[in-house]
VOPAGU-2260 file (C-alpha; in pm, 1 decimal, decimal comma):
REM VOPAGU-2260
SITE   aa  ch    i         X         Y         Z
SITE  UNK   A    0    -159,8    1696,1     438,0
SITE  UNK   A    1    -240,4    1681,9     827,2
SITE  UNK   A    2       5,5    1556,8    1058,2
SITE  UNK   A    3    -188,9    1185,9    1027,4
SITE  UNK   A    4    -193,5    1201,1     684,2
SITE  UNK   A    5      -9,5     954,8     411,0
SITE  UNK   A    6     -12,8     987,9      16,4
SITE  UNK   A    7    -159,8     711,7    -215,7
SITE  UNK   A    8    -118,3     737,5    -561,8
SITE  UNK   A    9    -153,3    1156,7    -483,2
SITE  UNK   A   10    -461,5    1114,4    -233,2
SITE  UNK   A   11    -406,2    1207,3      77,2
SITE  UNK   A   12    -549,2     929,3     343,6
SITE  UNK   A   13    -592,0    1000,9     677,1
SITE  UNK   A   14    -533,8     701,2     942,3
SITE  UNK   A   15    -503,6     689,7    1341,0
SITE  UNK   A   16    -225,7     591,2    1521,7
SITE  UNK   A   17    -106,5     260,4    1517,1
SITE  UNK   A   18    -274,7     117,6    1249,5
SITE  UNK   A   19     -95,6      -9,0     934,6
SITE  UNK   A   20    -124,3     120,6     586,3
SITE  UNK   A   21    -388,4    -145,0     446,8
SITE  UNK   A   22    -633,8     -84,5     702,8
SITE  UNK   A   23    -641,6     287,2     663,5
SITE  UNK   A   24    -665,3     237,8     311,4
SITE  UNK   A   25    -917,2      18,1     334,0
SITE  UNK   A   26   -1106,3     298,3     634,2
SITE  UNK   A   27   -1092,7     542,8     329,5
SITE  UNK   A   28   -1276,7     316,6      96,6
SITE  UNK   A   29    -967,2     190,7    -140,5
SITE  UNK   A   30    -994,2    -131,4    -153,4
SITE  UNK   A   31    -745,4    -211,7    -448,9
SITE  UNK   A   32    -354,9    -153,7    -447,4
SITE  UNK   A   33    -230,7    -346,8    -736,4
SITE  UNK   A   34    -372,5    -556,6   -1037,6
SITE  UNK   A   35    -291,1    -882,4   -1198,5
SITE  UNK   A   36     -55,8    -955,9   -1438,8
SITE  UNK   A   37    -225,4   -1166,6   -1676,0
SITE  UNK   A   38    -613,1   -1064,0   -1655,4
SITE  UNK   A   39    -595,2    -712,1   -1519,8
SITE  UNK   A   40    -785,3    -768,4   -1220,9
SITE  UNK   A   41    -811,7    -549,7    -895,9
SITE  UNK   A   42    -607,3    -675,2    -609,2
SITE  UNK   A   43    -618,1    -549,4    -247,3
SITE  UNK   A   44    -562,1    -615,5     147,1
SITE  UNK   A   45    -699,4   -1004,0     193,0
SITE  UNK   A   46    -579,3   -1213,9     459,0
SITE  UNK   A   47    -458,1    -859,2     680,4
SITE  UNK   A   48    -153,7   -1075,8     851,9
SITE  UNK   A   49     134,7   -1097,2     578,2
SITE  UNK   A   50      60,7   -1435,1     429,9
SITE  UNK   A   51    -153,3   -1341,5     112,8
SITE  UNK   A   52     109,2   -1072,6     -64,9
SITE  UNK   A   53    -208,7    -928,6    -221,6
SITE  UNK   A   54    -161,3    -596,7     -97,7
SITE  UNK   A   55     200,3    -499,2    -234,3
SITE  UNK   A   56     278,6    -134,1    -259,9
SITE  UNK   A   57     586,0      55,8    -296,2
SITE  UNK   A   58     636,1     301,9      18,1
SITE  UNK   A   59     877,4     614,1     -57,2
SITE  UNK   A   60     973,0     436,4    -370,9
SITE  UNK   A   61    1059,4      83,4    -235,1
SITE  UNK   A   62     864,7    -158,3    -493,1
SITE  UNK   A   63     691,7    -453,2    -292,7
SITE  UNK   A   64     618,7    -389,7      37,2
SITE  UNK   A   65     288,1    -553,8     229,1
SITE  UNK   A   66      93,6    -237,2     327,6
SITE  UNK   A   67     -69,7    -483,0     597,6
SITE  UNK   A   68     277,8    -482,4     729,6
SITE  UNK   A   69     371,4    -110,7     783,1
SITE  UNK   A   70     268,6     160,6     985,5
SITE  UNK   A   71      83,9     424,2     847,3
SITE  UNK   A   72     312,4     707,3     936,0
SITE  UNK   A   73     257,8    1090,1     837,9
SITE  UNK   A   74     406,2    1187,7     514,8
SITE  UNK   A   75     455,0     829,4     345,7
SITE  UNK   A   76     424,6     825,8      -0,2
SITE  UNK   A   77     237,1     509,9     -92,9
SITE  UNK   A   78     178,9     408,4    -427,7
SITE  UNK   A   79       1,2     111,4    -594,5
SITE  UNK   A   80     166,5    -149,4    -780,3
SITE  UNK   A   81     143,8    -170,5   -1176,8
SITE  UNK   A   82      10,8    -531,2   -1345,8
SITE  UNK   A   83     407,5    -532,6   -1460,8
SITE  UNK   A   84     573,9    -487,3   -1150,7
SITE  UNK   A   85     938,5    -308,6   -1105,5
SITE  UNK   A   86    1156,2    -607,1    -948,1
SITE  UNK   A   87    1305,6    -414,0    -653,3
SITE  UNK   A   88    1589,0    -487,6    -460,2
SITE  UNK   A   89    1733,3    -303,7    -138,7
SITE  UNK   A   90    2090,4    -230,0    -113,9
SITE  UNK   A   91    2276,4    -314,6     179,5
């Protein structure tokens, strides 16, 4: 992995500063992060502002997390979200 390099699902994706997790994915051509619960469908980044939830991801193992949200930061470790998601909840 380069120094502007994150991990999804073992793939490393490479991203320019300052832009968030969804678009880089989206830059590299993956286009879905999760899939639905009750017809298996592909889900991905939609509405790009945080109102849509369809591009959940966990990030370092946090379930749940909008990947049009985050920063792509080196060394992440992004992975999609299964059609029975884990119900995640941070301590304080």
């Amino acid at each position: 992995m380069t120094n502007n390099e994150f991990s999804f699902d073992g793939q490393a994706v490479p991203f320019e500063q300052g832009m968030t997790l969804a678009s880089a994915l989206i830059l590299n051509g993956i286009k879905s992060v999760r899939r639905t619960r009750r017809e298996n469908r592909d889900r991905g980044p939609f509405c790009m502002m945080g109102s849509c939830y369809d591009c959940l991801v966990s990030v370092n193992g946090e379930p749940n997390i909008q990947a049009c949200q985050v920063e792509a930061k080196p060394g992440l470790v992004v992975e999609s979200t299964p059609s029975e998601p884990r119900l995640g909840f941070k301590e304080l």
